[in-house]
C-alpha positions in Angstrom: 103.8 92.8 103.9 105.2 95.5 101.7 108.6 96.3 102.9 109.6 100.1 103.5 112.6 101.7 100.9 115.4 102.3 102.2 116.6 105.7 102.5 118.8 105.5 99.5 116.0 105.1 97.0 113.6 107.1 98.9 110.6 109.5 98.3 110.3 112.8 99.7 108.0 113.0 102.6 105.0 115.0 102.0 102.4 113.5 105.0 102.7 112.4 108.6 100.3 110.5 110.3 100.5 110.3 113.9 99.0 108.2 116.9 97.6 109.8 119.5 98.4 107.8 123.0 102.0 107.7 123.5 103.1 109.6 120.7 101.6 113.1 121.0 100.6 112.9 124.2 102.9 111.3 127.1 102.1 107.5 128.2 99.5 106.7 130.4 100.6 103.1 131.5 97.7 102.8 133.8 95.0 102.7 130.6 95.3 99.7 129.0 95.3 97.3 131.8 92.3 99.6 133.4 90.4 98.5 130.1 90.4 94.9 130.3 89.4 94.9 133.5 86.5 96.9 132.9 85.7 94.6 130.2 86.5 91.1 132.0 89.5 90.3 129.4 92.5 89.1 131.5 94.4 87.4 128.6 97.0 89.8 127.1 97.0 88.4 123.8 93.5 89.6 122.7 92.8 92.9 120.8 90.5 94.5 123.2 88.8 95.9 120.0 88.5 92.6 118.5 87.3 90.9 122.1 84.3 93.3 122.3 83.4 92.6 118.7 82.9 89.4 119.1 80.9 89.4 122.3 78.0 87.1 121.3 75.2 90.2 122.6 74.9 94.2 121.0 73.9 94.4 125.0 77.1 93.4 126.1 78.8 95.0 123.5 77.3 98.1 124.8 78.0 97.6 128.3 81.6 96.8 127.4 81.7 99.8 125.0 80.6 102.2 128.0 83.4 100.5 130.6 86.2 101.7 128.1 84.6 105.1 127.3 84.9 105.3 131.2 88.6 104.4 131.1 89.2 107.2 128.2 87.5 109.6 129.8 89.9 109.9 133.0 92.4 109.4 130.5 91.6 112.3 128.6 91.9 114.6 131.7 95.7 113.3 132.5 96.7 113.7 129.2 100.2 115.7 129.1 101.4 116.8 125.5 105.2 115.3 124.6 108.2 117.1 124.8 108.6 119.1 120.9 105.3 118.8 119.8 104.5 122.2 119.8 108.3 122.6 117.8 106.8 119.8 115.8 103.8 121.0 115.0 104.6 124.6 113.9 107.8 123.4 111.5 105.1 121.1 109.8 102.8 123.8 109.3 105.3 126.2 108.3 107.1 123.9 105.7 103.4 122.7 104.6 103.2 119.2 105.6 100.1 117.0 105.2 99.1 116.7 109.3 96.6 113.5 110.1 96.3 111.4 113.3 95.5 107.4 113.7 94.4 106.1 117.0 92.3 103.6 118.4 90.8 105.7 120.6 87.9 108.5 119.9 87.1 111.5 119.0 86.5 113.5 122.2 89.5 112.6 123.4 91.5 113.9 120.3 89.5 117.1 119.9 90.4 117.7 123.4 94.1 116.8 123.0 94.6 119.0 120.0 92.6 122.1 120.9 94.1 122.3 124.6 97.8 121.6 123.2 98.9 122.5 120.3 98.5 126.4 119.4 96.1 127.6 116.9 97.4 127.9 113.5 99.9 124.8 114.4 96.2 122.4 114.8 95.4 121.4 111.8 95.0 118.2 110.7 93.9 117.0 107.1 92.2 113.4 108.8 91.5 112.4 112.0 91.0 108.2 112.0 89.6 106.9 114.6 88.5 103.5 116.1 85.2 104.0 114.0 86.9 103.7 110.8 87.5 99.7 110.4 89.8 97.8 110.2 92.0 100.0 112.7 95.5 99.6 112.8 97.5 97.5 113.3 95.5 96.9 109.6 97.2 99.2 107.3 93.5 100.6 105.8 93.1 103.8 108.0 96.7 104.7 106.2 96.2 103.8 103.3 92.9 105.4 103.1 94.8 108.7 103.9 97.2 108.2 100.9 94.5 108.0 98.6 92.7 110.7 99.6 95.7 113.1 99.5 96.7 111.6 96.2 100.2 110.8 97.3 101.8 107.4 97.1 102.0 105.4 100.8 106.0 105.9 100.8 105.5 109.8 100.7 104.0 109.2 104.5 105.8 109.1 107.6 103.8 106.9 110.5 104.5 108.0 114.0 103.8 106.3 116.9 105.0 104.3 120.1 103.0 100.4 120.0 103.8 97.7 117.7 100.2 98.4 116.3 101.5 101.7 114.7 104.7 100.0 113.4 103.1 97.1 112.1 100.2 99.4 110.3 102.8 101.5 109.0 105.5 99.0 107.4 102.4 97.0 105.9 101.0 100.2 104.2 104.6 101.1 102.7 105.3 103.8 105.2 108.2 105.4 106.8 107.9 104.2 110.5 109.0 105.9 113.2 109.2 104.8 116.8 108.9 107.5 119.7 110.5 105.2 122.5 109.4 105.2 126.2 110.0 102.9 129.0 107.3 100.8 128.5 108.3 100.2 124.3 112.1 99.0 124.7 110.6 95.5 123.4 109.8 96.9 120.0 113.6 97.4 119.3 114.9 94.4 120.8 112.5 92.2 119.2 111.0 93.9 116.5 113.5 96.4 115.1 112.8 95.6 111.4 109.6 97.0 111.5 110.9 100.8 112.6 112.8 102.9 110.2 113.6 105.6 113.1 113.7 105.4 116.6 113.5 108.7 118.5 113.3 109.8 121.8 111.8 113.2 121.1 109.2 114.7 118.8 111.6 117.3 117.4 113.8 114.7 116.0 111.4 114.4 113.1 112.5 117.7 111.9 115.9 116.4 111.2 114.8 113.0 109.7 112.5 115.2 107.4 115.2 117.3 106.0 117.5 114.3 105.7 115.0 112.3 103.9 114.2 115.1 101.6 118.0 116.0 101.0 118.8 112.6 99.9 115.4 111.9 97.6 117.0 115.1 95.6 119.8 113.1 94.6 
């Protein structure tokens, strides 16, 4: 695993790349364990991703595919937008940040997130990866994908988002990481602090780790 700079010898940030569930939108405990159990997976430890993959039938593939599409769809509708991301958002656009978002989910589900929360104009967002580009995080690929198509070295990207998936897909790309704690998260710090550069508890904190960042690559 490549290990992030420090902030010392650091790039300039010129991309952010953020997950969807949890991190621009509010937590929605309930979701996970509500997929498992649609799909008949009670241990913990398996990737639900990886578990229908390797169902030995494309019909129960299919059937498990649908019971999760079921799970995201009620999740869609109780989706609430997290405090400073529409102060987020318009600072990115207005200073001309790279915008992209990486989530295992869908598409629906973010089409309907960005288009019902964040205001036009602040919406943008150069690539959308979703669980249909493989392998997903926590593989770095979906990031590093984004870095090459925006010609930018992986260290010029910040990765936001609240799972160990999203810390562990952005320290092995060579990102910034960036942890949006909860209560549900508190593990990641205790346990696995070296793989977050920033902890935050609000969106609108990235403001000030961008201009600190970018102050300190000038030297």
């Amino acid at each position: 695993m490549s290990k992030v700079p420090g902030i010392k010898h650091m790039r300039s940030i010129k991309a952010l790349v953020f997950d969807m569930d949890g991190t621009l939108c509010l937590p929605q405990p309930w979701m996970f364990p509500a997929m498992r159990k649609a799909i008949g997976l009670e241990e913990k430890s398996i990737d639900i991703l990886k578990f229908i993959d390797d169902m030995p039938t494309e019909v129960q593939r299919v059937k498990a595919r649908e019971g999760i599409h079921d799970v995201e769809e009620q999740a869609m509708m109780e989706m609430e937008p997290q405090p400073g991301l529409v102060e987020l958002m318009g600072y990115l656009t207005t200073h001309a940040y790279s915008k992209s978002i990486c989530t295992r989910n869908v598409i629906t589900p973010v089409n309907y997130f960005v288009s019902k929360f964040i205001p036009v104009g602040f919406n943008l967002f150069d690539y959308i990866m979703t669980r249909d580009f493989r392998p997903t995080k926590p593989f770095p690929d979906p990031l590093l994908y984004i870095s090459k198509e925006l010609s930018i070295d992986a260290s010029e990207m910040m990765m936001i988002g609240d799972s160990m998936d999203d810390m562990r897909s952005g320290r092995s790309a060579g990102c910034v990481t960036v942890l949006l704690k909860n209560h549900v998260n508190g593990h990641i710090m205790t346990d696995h602090k070296e793989f977050v550069d920033y902890p935050i508890d609000n969106l609108s904190e990235i403001i000030d780790i961008l201009e600190k960042i970018n102050r300190e690559s000038k030297k």
